[in-house]
C-alpha positions as CSV (number, residue, x, y, z in Angstrom):
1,X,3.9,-74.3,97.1
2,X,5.9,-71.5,99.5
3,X,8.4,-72.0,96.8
4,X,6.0,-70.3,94.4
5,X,4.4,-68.1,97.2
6,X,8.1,-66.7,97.7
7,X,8.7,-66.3,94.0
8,X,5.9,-64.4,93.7
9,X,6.4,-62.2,96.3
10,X,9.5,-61.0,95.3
11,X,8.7,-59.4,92.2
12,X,5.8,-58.0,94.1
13,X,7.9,-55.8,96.4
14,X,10.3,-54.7,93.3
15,X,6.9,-53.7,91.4
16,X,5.6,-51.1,94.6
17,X,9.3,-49.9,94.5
18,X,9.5,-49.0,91.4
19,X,6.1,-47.4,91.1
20,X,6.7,-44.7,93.9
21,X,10.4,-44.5,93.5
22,X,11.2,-41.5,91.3
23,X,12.4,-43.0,87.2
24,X,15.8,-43.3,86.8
25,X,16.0,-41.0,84.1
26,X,13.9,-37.9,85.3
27,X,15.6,-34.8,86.1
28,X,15.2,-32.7,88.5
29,X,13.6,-29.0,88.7
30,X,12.8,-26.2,90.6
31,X,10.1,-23.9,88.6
32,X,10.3,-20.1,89.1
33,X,7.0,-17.9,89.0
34,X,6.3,-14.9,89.0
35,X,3.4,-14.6,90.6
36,X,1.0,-17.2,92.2
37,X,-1.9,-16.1,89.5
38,X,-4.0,-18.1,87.7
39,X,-2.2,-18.4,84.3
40,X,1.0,-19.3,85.5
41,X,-0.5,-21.9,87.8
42,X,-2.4,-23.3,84.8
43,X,1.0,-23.6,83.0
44,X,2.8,-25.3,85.6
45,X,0.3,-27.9,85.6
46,X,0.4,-28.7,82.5
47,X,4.3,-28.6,82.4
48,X,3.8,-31.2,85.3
49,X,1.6,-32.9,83.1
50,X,3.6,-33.5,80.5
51,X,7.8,-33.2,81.9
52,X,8.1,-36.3,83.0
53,X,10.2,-35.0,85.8
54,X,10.8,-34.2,89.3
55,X,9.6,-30.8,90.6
56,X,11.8,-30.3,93.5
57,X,10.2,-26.9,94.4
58,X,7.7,-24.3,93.1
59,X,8.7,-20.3,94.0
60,X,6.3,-17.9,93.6
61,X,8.1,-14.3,93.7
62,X,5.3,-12.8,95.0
63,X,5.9,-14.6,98.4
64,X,7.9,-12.8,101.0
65,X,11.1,-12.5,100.9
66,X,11.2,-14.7,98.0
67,X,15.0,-15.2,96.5
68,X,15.2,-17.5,93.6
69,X,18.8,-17.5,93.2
70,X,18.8,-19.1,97.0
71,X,16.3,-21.0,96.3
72,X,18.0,-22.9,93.0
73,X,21.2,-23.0,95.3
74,X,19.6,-24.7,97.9
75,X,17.8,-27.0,95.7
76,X,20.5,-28.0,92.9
77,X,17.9,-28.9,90.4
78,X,19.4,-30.0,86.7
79,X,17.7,-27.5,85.0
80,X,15.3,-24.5,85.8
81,X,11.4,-23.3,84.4
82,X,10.6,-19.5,84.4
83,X,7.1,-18.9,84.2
84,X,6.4,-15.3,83.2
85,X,8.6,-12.4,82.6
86,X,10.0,-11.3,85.7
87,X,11.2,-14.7,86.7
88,X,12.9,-15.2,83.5
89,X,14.3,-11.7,84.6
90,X,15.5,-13.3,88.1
91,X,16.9,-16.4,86.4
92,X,18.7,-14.2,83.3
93,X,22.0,-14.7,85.0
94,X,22.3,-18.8,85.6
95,X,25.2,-20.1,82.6
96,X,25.4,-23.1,84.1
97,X,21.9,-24.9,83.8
98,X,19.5,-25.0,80.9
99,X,16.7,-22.5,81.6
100,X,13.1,-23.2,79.9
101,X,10.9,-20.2,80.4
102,X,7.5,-19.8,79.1
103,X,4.6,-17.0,79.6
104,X,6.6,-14.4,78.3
105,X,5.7,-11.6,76.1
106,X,9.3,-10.3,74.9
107,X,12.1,-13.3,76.3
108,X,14.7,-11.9,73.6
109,X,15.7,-8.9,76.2
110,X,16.5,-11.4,78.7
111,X,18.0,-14.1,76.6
112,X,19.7,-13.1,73.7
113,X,22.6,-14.8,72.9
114,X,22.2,-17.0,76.0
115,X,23.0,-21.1,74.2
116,X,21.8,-22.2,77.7
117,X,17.7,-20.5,77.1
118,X,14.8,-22.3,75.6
119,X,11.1,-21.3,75.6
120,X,8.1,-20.7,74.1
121,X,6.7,-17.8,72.6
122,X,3.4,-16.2,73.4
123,X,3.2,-14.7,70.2
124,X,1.1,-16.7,67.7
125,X,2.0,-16.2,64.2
126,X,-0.1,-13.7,62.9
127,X,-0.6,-16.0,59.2
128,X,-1.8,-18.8,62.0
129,X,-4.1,-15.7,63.7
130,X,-5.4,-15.2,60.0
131,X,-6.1,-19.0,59.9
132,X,-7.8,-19.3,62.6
133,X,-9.8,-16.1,62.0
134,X,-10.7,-17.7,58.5
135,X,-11.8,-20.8,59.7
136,X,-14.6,-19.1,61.7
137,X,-16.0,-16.6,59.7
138,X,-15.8,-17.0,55.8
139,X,-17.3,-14.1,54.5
140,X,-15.4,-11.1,56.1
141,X,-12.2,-10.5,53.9
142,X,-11.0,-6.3,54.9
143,X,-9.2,-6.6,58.0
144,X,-8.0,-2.9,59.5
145,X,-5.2,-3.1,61.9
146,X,-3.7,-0.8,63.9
147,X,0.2,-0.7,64.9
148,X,2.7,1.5,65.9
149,X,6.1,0.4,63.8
150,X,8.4,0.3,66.0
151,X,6.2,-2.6,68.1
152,X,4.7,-4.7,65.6
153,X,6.1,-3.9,61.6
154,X,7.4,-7.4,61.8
155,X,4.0,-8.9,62.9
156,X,2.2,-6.3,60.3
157,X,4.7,-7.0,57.4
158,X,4.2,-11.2,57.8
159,X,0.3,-10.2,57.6
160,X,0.5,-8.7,54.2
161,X,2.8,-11.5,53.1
162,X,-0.1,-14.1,53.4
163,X,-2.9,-12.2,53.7
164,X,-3.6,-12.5,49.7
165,X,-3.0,-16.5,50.0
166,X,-6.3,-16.6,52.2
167,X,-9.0,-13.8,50.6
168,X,-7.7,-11.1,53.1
169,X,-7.3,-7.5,52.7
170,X,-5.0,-6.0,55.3
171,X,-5.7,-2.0,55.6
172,X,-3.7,-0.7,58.2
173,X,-2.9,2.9,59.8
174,X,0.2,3.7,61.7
175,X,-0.3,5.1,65.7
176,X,2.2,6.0,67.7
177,X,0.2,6.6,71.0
178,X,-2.9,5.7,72.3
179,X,-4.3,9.5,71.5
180,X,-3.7,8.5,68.1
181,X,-6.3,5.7,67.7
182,X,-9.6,7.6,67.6
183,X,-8.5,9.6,64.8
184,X,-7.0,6.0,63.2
185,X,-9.9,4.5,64.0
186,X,-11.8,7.4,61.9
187,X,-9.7,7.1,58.8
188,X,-10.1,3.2,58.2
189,X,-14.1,3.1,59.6
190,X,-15.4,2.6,55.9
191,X,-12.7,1.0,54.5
192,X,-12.6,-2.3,56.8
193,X,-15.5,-4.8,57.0
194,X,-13.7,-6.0,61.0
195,X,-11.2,-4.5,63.4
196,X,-8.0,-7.4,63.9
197,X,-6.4,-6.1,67.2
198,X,-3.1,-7.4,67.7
199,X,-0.8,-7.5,70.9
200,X,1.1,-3.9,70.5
201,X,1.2,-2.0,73.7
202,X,0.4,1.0,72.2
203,X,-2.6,0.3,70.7
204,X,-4.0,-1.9,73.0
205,X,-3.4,-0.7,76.8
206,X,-6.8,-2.1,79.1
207,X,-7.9,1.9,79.0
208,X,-8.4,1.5,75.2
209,X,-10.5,-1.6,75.0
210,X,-13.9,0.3,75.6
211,X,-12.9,2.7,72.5
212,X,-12.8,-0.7,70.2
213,X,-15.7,-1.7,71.7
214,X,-17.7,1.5,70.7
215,X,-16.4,1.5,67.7
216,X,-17.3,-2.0,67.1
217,X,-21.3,-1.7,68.3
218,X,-21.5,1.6,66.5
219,X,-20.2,0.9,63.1
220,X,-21.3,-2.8,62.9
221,X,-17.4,-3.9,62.2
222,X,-16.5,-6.9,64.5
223,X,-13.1,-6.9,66.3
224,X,-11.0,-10.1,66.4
225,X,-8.7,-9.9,69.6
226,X,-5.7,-11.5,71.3
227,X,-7.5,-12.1,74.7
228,X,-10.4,-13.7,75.6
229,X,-11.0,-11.5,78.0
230,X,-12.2,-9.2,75.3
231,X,-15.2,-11.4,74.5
232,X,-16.4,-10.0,77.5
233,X,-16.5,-6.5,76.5
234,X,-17.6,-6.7,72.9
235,X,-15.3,-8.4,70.9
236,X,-16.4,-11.1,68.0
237,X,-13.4,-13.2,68.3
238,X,-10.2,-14.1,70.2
239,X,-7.7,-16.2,69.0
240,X,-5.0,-16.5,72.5
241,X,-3.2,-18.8,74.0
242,X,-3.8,-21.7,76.4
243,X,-2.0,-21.5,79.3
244,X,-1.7,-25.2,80.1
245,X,-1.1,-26.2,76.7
246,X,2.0,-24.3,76.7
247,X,2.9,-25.6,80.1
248,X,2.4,-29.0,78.6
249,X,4.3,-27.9,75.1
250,X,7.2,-26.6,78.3
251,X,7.0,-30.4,79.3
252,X,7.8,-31.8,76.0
253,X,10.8,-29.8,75.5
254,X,12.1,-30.5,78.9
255,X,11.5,-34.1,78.3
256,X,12.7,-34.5,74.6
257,X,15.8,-32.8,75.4
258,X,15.0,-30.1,73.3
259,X,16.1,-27.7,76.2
260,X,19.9,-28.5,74.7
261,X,19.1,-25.9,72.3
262,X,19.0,-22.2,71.6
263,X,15.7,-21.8,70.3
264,X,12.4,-20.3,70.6
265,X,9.5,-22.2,69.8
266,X,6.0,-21.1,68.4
267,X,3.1,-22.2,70.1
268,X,1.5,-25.1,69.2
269,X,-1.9,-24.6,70.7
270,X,-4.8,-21.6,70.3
271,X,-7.3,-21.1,72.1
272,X,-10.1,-19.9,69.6
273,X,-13.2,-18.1,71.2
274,X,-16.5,-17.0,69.8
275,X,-19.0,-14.1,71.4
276,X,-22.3,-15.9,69.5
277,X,-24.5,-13.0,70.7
278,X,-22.2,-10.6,69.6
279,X,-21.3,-12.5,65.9
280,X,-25.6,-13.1,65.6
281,X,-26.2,-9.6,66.0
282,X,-23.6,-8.5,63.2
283,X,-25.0,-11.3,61.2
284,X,-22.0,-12.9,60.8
285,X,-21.3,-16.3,58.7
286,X,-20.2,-18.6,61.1
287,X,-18.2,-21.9,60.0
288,X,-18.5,-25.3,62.1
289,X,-17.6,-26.4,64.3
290,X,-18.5,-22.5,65.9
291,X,-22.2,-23.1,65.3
292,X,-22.2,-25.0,68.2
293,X,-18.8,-24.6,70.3
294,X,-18.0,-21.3,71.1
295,X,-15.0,-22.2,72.3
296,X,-12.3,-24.7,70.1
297,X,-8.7,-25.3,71.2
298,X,-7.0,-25.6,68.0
299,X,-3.7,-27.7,66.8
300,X,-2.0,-24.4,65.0
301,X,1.4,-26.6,64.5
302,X,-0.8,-28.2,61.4
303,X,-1.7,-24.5,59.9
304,X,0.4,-23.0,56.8
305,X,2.3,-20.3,57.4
């Protein structure tokens, strides 16, 4: 019998080692942020979530006298997380670890060329956009969209592309600064049946947003948006991104070694939010499951392009 009492012991004490020693295959990582907001701190858990790894150390440039270079030094992770654009600007210079950045708008200025960069983009494809709009409201085919060409005539040309594909009519007008928009907006009122704002900085800086929202009350023409935070102030729709689920999207990379590559991935993952008082009012058709979520967090990896 202490035979068996000993045997069993054993394997006891190698089973509590193993479960708080760190796996033999999980690398370490020190995650770069630059800011302590709430976004970024939503990402990071999720890239916690999902890495499978060791977080050595979190930095948060907006602490004092913050140094991220030092801070990797001192660390020696194997590989390094940027989360939003000005630590991916602090990190742009490391050759000799693999860098996965995410929550950043335009990565390309910092990482062009680079073999040793891989993120995530925060742009959703604007046929997945046109998807997702579709799949909550039916009925409303004339989308008008401003753009200035020189931000989005990439994102505007892939619209028309597909547009046909899904009962879409894309009327657009060209602005090249913000003072342009009213008299843009003018031009397309009675052509369009909704507004589709898309992520240009020139037509959509914060000051801006009210304008839409007038525009939207006054002509009865719903505006689809980029950020929730537009439901807030009128807007029908928002189709944006979750930032955990592209903190846990980070993870898988990281953990499927994907991070050995030069690539930039599309998110996988919207975020699709209704304003029901705002839709009712316009008497909008509204698809399921909308009737009775107003908010759905949908798999866009599955959508057509």
């Amino acid at each position: 019998m202490k035979r068996l009492g000993c045997f069993i012991v054993v394997p006891l004490s190698l089973m509590l080692l193993f479960a708080f020693a760190k796996p033999l295959s999980a690398e370490d990582v020190v995650v770069i942020e630059g800011a302590a907001v709430k976004p970024f701190e939503e990402a990071l858990k999720g890239f916690e979530h999902n890495c499978g790894c060791n977080v050595k150390g979190v930095l948060a440039l907006d602490m004092k006298d913050a140094d991220p270079m030092a801070f990797i030094e001192k660390l020696k992770p194997d590989k390094v997380v940027a989360i939003g654009e000005e630590a991916l600007k602090s990190v742009k210079n490391i050759t000799n670890k693999q860098v996965i950045y995410m929550m950043v708008l335009n990565p390309t200025l910092y990482t062009a060329g680079k073999s040793n960069f891989t993120g995530i983009s925060m742009i959703i494809p604007p046929a997945k956009q046109l998807r997702a709009i579709r799949s909550v409201f039916p009925n409303v085919d004339r989308l008008g969209v401003l753009y200035n060409p020189e931000n989005s005539e990439n994102i505007v040309r892939t619209a028309r592309s597909v547009a046909a594909s899904m009962g879409f009519e894309i009327i657009t007008h060209e602005v090249h600064s913000p003072k342009d928009i009213p008299g843009a907006l003018n031009a397309i009122k009675h052509k369009i049946e909704a507004l589709w704002l898309i992520p240009d900085v020139t037509v959509a800086p914060p000051e801006m947003i009210e304008l839409y929202e007038l525009f939207s009350v006054h002509y009865n023409k719903p505006l689809f948006t980029f950020a929730d935070k537009h439901l807030e102030r009128g807007a029908s729709l928002s189709v944006s991104i979750s930032p955990v689920d592209i903190g846990k999207q980070a993870g898988e990379i990281l953990k499927n070694s994907y991070a050995n590559k030069s690539n930039l991935h599309d998110v996988t993952v919207a975020k699709v939010s209704l304003n029901p008082v705002v839709a009712t009012k316009m008497v909008l058709v509204i698809n399921e499951p909308f009737r009775k979520e107003n908010t759905v967090f949908m798999d866009i990896s599955q959508l057509k392009r």
